[in-house]
C-alpha positions in Angstrom: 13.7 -29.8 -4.1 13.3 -26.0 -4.8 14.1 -23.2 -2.2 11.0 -23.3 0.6 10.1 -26.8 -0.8 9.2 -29.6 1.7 8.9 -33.0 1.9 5.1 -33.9 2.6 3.8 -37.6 3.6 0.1 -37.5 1.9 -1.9 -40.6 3.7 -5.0 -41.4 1.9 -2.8 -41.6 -1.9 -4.9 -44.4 -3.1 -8.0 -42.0 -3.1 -8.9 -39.7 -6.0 -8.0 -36.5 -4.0 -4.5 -38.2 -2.1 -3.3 -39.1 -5.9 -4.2 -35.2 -7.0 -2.6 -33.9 -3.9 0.7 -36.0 -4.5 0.8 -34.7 -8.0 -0.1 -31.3 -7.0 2.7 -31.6 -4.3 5.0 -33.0 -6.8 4.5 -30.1 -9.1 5.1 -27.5 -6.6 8.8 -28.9 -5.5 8.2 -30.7 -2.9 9.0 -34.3 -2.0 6.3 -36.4 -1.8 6.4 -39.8 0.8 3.0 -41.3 -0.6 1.2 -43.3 1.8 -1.9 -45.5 1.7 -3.3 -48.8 2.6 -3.8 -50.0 -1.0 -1.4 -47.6 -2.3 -1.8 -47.0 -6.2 1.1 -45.8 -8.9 2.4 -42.0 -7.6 5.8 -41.7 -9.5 8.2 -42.9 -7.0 7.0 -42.6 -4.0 4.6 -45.3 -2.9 4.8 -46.1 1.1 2.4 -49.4 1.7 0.6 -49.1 5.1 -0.8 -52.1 7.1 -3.2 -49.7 8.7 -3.7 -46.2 9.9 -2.4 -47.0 13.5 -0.9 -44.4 15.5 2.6 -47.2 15.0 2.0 -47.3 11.7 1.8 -43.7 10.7 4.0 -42.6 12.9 6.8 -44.8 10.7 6.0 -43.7 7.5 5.8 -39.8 8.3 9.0 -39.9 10.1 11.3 -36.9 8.6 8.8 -35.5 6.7 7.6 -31.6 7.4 3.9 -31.7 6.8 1.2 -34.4 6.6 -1.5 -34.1 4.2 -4.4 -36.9 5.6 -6.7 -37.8 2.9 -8.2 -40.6 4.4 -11.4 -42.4 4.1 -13.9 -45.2 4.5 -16.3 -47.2 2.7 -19.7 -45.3 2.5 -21.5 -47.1 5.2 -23.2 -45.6 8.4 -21.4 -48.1 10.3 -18.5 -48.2 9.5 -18.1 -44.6 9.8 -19.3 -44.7 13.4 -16.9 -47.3 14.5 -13.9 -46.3 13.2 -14.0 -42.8 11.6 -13.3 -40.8 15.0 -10.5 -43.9 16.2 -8.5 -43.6 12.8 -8.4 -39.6 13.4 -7.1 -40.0 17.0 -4.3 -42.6 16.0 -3.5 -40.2 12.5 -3.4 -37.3 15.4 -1.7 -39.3 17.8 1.4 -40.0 15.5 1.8 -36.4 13.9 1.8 -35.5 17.8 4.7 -38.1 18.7 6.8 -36.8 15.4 5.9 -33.2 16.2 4.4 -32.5 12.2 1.9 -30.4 11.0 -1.3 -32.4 10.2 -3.5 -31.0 6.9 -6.7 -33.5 7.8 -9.6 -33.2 4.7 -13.1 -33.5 6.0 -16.7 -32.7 4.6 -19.4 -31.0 5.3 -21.6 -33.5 6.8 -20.9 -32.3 10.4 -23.0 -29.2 10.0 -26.0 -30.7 9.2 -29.0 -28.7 8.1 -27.4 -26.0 9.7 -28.4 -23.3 6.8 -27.7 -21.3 3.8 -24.7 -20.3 3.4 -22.3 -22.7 5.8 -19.2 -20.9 7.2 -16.5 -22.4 9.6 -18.7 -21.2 12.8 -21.9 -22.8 11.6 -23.5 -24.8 14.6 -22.5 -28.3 14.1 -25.7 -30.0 14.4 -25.5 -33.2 12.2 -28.8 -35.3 11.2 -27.1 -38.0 9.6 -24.7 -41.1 11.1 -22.2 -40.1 9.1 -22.3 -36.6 10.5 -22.5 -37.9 14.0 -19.1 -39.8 13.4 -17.0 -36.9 11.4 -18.4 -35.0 15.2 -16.5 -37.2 16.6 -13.8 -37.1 14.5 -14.0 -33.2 14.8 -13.6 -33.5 18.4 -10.5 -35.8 18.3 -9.4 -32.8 16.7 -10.2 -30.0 19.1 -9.0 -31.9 22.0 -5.4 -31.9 19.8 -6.2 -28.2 19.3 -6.3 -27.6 23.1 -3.0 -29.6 23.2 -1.2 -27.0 21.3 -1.2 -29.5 18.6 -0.7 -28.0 14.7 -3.9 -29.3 12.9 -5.9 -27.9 10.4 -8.9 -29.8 9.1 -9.9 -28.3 5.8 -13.4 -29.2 4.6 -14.5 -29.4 1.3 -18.0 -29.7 -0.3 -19.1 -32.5 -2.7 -16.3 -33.4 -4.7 -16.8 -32.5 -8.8 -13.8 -33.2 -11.3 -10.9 -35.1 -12.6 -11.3 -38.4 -10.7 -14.3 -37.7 -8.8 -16.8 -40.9 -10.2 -18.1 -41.5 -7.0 -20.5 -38.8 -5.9 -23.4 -36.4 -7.5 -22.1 -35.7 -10.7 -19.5 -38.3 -11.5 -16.6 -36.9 -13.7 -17.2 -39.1 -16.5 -20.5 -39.1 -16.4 -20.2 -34.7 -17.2 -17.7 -35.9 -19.7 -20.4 -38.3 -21.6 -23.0 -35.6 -21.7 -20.7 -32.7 -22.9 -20.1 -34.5 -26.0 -23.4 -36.2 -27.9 -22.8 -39.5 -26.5 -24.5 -38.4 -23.0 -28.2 -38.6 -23.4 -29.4 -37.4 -19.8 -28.2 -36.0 -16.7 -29.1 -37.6 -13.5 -29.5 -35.7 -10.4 -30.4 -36.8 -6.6 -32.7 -34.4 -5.0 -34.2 -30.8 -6.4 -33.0 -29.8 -9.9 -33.7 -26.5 -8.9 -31.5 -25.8 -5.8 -28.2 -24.2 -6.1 -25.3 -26.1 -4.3 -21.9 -25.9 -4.0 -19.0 -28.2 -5.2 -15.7 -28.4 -4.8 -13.2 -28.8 -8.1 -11.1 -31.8 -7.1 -7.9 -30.3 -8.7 -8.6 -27.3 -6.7 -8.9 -29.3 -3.5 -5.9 -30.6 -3.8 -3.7 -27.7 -4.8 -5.2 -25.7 -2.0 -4.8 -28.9 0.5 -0.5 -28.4 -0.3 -0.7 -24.8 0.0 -2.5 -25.1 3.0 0.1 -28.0 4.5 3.5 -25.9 3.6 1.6 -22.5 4.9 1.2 -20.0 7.8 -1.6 -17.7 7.7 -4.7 -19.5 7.9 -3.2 -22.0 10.2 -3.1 -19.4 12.6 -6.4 -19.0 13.2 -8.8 -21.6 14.4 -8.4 -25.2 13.4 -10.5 -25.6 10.1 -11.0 -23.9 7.1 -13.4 -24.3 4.2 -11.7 -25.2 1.2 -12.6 -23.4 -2.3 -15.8 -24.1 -4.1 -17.0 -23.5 -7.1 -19.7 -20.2 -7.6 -23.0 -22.5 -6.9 -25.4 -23.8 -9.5 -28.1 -25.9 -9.9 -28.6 -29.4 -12.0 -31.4 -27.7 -14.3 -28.6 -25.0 -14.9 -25.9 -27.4 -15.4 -27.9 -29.6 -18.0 -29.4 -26.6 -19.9 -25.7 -24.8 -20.2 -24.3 -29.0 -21.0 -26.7 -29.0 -23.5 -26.1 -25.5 -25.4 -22.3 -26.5 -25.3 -22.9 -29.8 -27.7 -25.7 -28.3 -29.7 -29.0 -30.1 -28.2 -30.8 -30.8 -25.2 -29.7 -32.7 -22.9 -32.6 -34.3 -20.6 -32.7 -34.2 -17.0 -33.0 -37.3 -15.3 -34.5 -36.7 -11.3 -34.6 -38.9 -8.6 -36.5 -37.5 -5.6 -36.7 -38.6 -2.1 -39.6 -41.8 -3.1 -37.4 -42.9 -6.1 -34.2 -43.1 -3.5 -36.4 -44.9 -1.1 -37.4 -47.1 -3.7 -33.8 -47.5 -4.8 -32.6 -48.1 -1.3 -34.2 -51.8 -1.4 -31.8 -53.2 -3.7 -28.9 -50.9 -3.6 -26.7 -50.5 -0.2 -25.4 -46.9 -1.5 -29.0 -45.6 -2.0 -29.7 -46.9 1.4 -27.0 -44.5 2.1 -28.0 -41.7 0.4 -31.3 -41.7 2.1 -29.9 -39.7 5.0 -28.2 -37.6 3.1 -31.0 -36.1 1.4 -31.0 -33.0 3.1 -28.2 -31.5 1.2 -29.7 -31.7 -1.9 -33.6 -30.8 -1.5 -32.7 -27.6 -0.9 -29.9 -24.8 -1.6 -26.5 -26.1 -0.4 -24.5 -23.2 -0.3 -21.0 -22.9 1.2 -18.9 -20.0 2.5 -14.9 -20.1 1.2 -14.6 -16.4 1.8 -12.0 -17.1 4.8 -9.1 -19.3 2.8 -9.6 -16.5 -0.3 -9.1 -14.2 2.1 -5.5 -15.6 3.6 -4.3 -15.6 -0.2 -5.7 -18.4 -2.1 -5.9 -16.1 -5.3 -7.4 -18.1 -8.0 -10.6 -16.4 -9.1 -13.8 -18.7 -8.4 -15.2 -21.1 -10.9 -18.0 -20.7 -12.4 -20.7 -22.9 -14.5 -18.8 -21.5 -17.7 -15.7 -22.4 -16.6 -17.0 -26.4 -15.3 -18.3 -26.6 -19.0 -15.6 -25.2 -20.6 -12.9 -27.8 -18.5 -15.1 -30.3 -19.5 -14.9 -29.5 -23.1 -11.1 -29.0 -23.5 -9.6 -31.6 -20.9 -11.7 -33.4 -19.3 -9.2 -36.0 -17.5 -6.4 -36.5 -16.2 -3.8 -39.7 -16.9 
């Protein structure tokens, strides 16, 4: 390892963002200990776990500095609710017994239609399940905090990027309609609303920095990690479209269409709750982690399109 390296357990490796942050991790010199329950191929360093219990965790961290949790559930209301805020506590619970600094990822979902734009103080006031559970989870966390514990959960916006095929603008879906194969852009929601996203190499890189850091852990326990400058799906599909030389159409499914949707598929069911964050601007405030250092300049539409154009993937 390099001078000021660490060795960092990332839980959650099977997931798009846990195999970028063990690569980002990795490319930084530090030692990886890559953890997961269906743990994929991270050079080196997979750790199979049976399951996120406090016994567990608390095995495969063991020696390491830092832990970077990336972990998740299936999309489902239920699920969410029975077992989101008990898998924090156990994840908490072990980096507690080994005394390690916990880096926990989290979204947005706990604020709610709290407003335009959303900082780290934002009332959390969720109107969705899922929100209702990552409160719960949030207040596993503040209970730590009040510990003394060393916890940071750093949340991130929809995910948008290398990886990212599960969510509003799936990677290779952006891919598809930057070239002349795509022929149309789907969006959930209002094609004219700005929103935020979060570049999934980005997330990751700033999930390590934040992990073998100081400054923003001092403050209070979570932190908004960097978005992109917002934009809108009509901008996106006009700018997509100038990039390959003809228009690309613009494919919307409102609120009725998701309903109808819902019948026959179990994540539009899901998404039906959701729909708040995308009938309206969904803007989010990273001033505070740009302000303790993280230095790269923001993204913008130009540069998503130009990404897209150059590399779009990752092996």
């Amino acid at each position: 390892m390099k001078a000021g390296s660490a060795e960092i357990a990332v839980l959650g490796v099977s997931g798009a963002i846990g195999q970028l942050a063990a690569r980002a991790a990795l490319e930084h010199g530090h030692a990886v200990r890559a953890c997961a329950r269906h743990p994929r191929d991270v050079p080196g360093v997979p750790h199979p776990l049976a399951d996120y219990s406090r016994r567990e965790v608390r095995t495969a961290i063991r020696g390491c500095s830092a832990v970077i949790a990336t972990v998740g559930l299936p999309y489902r209301s239920r699920l969410w609710l029975a077992d989101w805020a008990p898998m924090v506590r156990e994840i908490l619970a072990a980096c507690a017994d080994e005394g390690i600094p916990l880096t926990l990822l989290d979204n947005l979902y706990v604020y709610g239609d709290a407003g335009n734009p959303l900082h780290e103080d934002s009332p959390l006031t969720p109107c969705s399940a899922k929100g209702r559970a990552r409160l719960a989870g949030w207040e596993a966390v503040r209970e730590a905090l009040d510990r003394g514990q060393d916890v940071l959960v750093a949340r991130a916006s929809d995910f948008l990027g290398p990886r990212a095929e599960v969510c509003l603008l799936p990677w290779s879906t952006l891919a598809a309609a930057a070239e002349h194969g795509g022929r149309a852009l789907t969006w959930i929601g209002d094609p004219e609303a700005q929103h935020s996203f979060s570049f999934t190499e980005e997330v990751a890189a700033a999930l390590v920095e934040l992990a073998t850091g100081e400054a923003v852990r001092r403050e209070p326990g979570v932190v908004h990690l960097p978005t992109l400058h917002a934009f809108s799906a009509r901008e996106l599909a006009r700018r997509l479209g100038e990039r390959r030389g003809r228009p690309l159409p613009l494919r919307v499914l409102r609120r009725p269409a998701v309903a109808a949707a819902a019948l026959l598929s179990r994540r539009a069911a899901e998404q039906r709750e959701m729909m708040y964050q995308v009938e309206r601007d969904f803007i989010v405030d990273d001033e505070r982690i740009r302000s303790q250092g993280w230095s790269a300049p923001k993204m913008t539409l130009e540069d998503l399109v130009e990404r897209l154009a150059h590399r779009p993937g990752l092996p």
